[in-house]
SEGU-253423 format. One record per residue: x, y, z of N, C-alpha, C, CB in turn. Coordinates in Angstrom, 1 decimal. Glycine has a CB too. Example, Ala and Ser with C-alpha at 12.3 -4.5 7.8 and 13.67 -1.06 7.14 Angstrom:
<nodes>
     nc1     nc2     nc3    cac1    cac2    cac3     cc1     cc2     cc3    cbc1    cbc2    cbc3
    13.2    -5.7     7.8    12.3    -4.5     7.8    13.2    -3.3     7.8    11.3    -4.5     9.0
    12.8    -2.2     7.1    13.7    -1.1     7.1    12.9     0.0     7.9    14.1    -0.6     5.7
</nodes>
This chain:
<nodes>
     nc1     nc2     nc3    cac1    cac2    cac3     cc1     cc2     cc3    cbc1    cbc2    cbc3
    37.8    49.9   147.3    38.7    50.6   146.4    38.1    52.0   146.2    38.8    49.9   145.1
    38.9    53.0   146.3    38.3    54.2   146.2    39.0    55.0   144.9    38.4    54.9   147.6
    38.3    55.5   144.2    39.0    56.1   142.9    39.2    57.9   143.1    38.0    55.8   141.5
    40.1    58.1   142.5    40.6    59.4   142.8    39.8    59.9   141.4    42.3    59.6   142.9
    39.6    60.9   141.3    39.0    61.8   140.2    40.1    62.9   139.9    37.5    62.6   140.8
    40.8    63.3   139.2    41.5    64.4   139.3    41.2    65.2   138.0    42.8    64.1   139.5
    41.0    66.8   138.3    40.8    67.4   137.4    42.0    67.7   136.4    40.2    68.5   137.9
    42.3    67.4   135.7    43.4    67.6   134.5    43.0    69.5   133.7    43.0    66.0   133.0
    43.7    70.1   134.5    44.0    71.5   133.5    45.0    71.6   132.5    44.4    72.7   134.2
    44.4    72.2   131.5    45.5    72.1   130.3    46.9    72.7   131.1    44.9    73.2   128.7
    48.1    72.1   130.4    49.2    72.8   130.7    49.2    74.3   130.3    50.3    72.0   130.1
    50.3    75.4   130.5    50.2    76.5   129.8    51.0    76.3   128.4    50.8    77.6   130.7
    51.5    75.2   128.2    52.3    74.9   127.1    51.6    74.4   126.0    53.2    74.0   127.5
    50.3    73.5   126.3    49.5    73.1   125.7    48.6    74.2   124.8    48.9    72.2   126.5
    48.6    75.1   125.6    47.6    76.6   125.1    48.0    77.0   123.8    47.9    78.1   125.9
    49.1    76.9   123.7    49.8    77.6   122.5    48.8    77.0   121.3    51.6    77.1   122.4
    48.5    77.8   119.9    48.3    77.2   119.2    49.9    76.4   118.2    47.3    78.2   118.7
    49.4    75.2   117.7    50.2    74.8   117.2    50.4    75.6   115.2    49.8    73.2   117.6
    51.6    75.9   114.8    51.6    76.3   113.2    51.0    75.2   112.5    53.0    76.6   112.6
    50.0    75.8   111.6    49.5    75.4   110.7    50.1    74.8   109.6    48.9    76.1   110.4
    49.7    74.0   108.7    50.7    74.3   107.5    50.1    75.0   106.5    51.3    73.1   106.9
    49.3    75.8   106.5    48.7    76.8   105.6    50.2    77.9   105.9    46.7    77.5   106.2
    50.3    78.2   107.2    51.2    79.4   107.7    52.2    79.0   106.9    51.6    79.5   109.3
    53.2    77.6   106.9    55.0    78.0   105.9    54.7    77.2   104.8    56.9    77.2   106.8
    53.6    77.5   104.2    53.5    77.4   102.7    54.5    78.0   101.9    52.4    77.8   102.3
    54.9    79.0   102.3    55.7    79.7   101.5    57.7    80.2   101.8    54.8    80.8   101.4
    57.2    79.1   102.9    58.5    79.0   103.6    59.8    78.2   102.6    58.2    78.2   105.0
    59.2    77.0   102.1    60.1    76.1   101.3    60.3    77.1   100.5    59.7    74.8   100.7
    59.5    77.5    99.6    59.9    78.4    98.6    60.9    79.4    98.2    59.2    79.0    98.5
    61.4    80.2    99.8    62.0    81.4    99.8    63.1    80.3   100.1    61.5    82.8   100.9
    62.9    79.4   100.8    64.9    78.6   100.8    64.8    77.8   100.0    65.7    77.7   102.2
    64.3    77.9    98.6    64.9    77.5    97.5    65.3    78.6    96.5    64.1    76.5    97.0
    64.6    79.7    96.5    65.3    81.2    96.1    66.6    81.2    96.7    64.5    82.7    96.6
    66.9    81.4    98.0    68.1    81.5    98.8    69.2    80.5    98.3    67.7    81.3   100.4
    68.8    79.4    98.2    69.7    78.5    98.3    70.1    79.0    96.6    69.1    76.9    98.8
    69.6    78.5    96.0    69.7    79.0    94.0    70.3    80.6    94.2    67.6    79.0    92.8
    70.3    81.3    94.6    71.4    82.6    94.4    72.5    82.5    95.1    71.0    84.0    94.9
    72.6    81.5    96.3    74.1    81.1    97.1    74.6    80.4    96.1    74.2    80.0    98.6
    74.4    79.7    95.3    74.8    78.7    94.4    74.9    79.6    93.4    73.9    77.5    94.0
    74.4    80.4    92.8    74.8    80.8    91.5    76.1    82.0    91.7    73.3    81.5    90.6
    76.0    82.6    92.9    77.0    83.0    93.8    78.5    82.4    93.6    76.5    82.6    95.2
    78.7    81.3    93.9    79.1    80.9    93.9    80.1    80.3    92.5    78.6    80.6    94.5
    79.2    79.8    91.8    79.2    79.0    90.5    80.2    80.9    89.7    76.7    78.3    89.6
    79.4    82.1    90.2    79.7    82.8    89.0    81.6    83.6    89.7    77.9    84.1    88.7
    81.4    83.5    91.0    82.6    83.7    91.8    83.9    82.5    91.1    82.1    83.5    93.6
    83.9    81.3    91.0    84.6    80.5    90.4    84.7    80.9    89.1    84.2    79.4    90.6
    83.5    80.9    87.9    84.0    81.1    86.7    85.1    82.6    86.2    82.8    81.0    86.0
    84.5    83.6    87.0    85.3    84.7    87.1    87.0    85.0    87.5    84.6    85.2    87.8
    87.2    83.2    88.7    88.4    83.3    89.0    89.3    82.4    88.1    88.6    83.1    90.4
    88.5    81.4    87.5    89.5    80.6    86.3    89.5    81.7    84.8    88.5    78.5    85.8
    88.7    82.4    84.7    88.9    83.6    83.6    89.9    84.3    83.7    88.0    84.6    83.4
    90.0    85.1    84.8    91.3    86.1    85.3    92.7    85.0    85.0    91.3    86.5    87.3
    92.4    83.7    85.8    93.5    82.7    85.5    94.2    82.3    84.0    93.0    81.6    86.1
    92.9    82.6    83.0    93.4    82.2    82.0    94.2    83.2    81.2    92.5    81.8    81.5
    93.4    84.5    81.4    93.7    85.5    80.8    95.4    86.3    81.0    92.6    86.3    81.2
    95.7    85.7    82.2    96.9    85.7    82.4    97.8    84.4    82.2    97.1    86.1    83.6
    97.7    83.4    81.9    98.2    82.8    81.1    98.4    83.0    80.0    97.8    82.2    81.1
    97.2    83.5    79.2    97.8    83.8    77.4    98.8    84.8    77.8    96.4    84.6    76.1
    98.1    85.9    78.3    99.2    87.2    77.8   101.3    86.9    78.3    98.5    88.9    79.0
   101.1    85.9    79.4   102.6    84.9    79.6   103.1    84.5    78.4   102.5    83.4    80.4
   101.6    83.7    78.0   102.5    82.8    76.4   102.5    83.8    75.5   101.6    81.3    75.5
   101.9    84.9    74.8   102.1    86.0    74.1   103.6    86.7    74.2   101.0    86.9    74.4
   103.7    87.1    75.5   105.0    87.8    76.1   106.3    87.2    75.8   105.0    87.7    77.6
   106.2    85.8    75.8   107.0    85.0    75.8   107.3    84.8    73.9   106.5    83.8    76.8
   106.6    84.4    73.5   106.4    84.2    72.6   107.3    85.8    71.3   104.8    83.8    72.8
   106.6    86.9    72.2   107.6    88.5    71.7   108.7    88.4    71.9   107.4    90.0    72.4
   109.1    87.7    73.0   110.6    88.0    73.2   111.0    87.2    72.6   111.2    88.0    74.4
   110.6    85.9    71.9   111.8    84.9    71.1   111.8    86.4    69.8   111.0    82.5    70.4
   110.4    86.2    69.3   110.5    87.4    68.0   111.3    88.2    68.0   109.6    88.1    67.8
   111.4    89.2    69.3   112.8    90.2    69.0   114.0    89.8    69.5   112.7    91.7    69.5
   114.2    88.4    69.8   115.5    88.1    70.2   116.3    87.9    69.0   115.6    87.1    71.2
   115.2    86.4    67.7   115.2    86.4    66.6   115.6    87.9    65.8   114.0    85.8    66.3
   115.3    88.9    65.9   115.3    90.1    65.0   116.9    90.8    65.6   113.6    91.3    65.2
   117.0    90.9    66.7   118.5    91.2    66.8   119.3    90.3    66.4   119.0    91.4    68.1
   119.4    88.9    66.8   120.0    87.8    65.6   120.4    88.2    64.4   119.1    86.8    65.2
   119.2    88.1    63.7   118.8    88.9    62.2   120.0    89.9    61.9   117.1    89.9    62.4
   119.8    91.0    62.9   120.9    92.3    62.8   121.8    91.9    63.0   120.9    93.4    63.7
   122.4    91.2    63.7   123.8    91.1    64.2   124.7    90.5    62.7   123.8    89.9    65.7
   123.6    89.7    62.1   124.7    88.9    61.2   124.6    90.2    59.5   123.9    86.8    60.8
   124.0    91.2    59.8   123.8    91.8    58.6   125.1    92.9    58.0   122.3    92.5    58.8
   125.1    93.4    57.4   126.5    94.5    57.2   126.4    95.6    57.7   127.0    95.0    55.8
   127.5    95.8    58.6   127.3    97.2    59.3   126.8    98.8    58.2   128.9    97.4    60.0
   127.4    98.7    57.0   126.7    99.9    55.8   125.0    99.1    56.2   127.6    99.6    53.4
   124.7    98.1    56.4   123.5    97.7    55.9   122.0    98.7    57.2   123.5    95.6    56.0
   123.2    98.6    58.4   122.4    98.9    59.5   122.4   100.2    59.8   122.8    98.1    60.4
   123.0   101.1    59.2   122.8   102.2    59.3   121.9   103.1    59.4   123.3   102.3    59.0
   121.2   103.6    60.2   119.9   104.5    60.4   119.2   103.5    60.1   119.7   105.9    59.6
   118.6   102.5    60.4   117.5   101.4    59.9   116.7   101.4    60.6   117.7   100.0    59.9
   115.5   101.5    59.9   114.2   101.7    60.7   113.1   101.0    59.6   113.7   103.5    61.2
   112.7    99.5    60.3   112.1    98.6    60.0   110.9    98.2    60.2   112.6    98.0    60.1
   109.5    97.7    59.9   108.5    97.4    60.4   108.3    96.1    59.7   107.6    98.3    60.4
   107.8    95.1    60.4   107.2    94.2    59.7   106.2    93.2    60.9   108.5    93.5    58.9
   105.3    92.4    60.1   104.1    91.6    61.0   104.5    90.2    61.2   102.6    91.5    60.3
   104.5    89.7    62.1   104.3    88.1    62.1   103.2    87.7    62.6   105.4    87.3    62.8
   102.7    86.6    62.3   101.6    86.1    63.0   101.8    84.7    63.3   100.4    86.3    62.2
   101.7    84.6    65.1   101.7    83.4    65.5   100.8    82.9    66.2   102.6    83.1    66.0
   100.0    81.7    66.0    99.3    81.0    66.9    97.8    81.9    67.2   100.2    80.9    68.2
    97.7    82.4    65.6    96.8    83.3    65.4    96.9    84.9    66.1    95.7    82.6    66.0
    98.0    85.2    66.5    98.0    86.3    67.5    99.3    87.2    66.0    98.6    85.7    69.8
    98.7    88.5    65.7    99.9    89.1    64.9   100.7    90.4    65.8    99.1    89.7    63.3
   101.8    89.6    65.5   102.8    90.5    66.3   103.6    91.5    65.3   104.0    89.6    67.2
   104.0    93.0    65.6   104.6    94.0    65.0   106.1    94.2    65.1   104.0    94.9    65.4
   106.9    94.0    64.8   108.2    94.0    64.9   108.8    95.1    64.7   108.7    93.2    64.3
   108.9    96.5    65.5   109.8    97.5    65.0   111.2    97.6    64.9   109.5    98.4    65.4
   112.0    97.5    64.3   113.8    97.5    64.5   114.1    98.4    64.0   114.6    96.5    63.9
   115.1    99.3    65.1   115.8   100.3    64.2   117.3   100.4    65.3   114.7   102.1    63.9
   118.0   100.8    64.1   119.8   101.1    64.5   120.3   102.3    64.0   121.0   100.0    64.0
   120.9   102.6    65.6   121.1   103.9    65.3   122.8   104.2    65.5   120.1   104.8    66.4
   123.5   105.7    65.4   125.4   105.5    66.0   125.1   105.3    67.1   126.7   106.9    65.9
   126.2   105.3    68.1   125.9   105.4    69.5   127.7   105.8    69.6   125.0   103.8    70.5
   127.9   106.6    70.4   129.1   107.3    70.5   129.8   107.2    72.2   128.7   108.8    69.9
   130.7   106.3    72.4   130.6   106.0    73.8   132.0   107.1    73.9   130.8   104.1    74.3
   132.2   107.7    74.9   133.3   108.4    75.3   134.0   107.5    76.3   132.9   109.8    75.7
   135.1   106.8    76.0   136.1   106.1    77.1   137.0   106.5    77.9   136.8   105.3    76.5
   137.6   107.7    77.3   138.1   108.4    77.8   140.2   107.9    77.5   137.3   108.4    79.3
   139.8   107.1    76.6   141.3   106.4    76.9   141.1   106.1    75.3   141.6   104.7    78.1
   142.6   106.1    74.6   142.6   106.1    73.4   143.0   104.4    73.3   143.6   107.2    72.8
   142.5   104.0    71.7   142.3   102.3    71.6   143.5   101.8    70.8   140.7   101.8    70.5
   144.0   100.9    70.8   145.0   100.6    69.9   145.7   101.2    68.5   144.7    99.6    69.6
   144.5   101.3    67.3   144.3   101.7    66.4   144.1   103.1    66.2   143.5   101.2    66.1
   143.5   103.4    67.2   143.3   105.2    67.1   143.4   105.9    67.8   142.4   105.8    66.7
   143.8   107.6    67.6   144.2   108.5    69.4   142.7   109.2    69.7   145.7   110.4    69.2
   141.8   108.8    68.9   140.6   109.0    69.7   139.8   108.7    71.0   139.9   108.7    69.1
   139.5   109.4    71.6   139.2   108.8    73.0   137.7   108.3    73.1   139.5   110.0    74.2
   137.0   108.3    72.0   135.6   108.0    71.7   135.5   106.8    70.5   134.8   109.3    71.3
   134.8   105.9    70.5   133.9   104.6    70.0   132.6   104.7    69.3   133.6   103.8    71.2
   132.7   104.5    68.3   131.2   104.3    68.0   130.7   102.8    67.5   130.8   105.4    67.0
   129.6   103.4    68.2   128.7   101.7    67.7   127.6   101.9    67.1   128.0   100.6    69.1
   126.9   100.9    66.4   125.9   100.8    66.5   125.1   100.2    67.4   125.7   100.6    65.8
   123.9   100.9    68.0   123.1   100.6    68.9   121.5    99.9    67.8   122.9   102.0    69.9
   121.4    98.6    68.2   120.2    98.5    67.4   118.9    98.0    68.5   120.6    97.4    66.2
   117.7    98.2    68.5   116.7    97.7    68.8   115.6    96.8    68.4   116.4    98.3    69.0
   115.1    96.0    69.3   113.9    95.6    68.1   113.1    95.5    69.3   113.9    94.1    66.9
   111.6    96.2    68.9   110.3    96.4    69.9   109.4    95.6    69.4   109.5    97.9    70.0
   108.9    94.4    70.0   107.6    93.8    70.0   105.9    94.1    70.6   108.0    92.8    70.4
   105.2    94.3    69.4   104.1    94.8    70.4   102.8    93.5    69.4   103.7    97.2    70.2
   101.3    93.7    70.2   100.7    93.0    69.7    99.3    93.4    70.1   101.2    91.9    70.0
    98.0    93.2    69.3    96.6    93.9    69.7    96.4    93.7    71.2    95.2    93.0    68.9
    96.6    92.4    71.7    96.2    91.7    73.2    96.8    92.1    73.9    96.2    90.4    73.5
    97.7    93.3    74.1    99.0    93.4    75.1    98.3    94.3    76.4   100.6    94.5    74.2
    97.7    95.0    76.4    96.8    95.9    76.8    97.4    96.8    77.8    95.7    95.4    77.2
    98.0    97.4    78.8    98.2    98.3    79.6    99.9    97.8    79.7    97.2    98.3    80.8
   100.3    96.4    79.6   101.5    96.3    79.7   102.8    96.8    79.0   101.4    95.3    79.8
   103.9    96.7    79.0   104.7    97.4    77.8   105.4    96.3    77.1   105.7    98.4    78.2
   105.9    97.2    75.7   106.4    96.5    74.7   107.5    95.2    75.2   107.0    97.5    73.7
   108.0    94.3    74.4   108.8    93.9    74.8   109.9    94.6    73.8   108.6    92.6    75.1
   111.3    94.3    74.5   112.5    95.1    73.9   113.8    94.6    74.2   112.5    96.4    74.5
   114.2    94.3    72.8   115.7    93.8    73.0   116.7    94.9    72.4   116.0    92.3    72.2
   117.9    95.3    73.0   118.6    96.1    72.6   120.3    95.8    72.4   118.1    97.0    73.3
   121.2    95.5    71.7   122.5    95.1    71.4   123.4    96.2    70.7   122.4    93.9    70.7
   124.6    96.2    70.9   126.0    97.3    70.7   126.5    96.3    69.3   127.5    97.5    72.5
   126.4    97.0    68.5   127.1    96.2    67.6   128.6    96.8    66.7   125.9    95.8    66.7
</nodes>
């Protein structure tokens, strides 16, 4: 039996020094910083988009809520005496649902030219009263009043 002897040289692969773990000691560290600002990233991107969501929701139910008020306030007008409505200019507050709304109403002539005379008279002009009522409120912010307006 004859035995072979063979010299074994390291591979060039083997050369390499292998990483330490002294070296990514500080490796976990930085991807748990990373990871905790993706996340708070996140967390603060979501709360920001259900805020916007909400905030337009109230000002819907506010909006909504003005327009029953000055639909209520022309109501109001319609059933009152025409001597009563004359040049009227009204303020008053309501407060609903914790939110106080301003109610301005005022009625004014309004003089329509028809051009055609009416049963009753050879005038070729009408007058009405024109009345308004403007709803406004602290929370309204860049949007505009709401506004009902009727010929009475």
């Amino acid at each position: 039996m004859t035995m072979r002897i063979f010299n074994a040289k390291p591979r060039p692969s083997d050369t390499r020094r292998r990483p330490t773990l002294r070296s990514q000691a500080g490796d976990t560290l930085i991807e748990v910083i990373v990871s905790s600002l993706l996340i708070g990233i996140i967390v603060i991107a979501t709360l920001t988009g259900l805020d916007s969501s909400n905030r337009s929701t109230s000002l819907d139910r506010a909006r909504s809520q003005a327009d029953a008020l000055a639909q209520q306030a022309e109501e109001q007008l319609r059933s009152e005496p025409v001597t009563k409505l004359s040049e009227l200019d009204r303020v008053h507050e309501v407060t609903l649902n914790g939110t106080k709304y301003t109610i301005t109403t005022t009625a004014t002539y309004y003089s329509d030219v028809t051009a055609t005379a009416s049963c009753n008279s050879t005038s070729a002009t009408a007058e009405d009263i024109k009345t308004t009522s403007t709803v406004t409120w602290p929370s309204i912010g860049v949007s505009k009043p709401v506004q009902e307006s009727s010929l009475i």
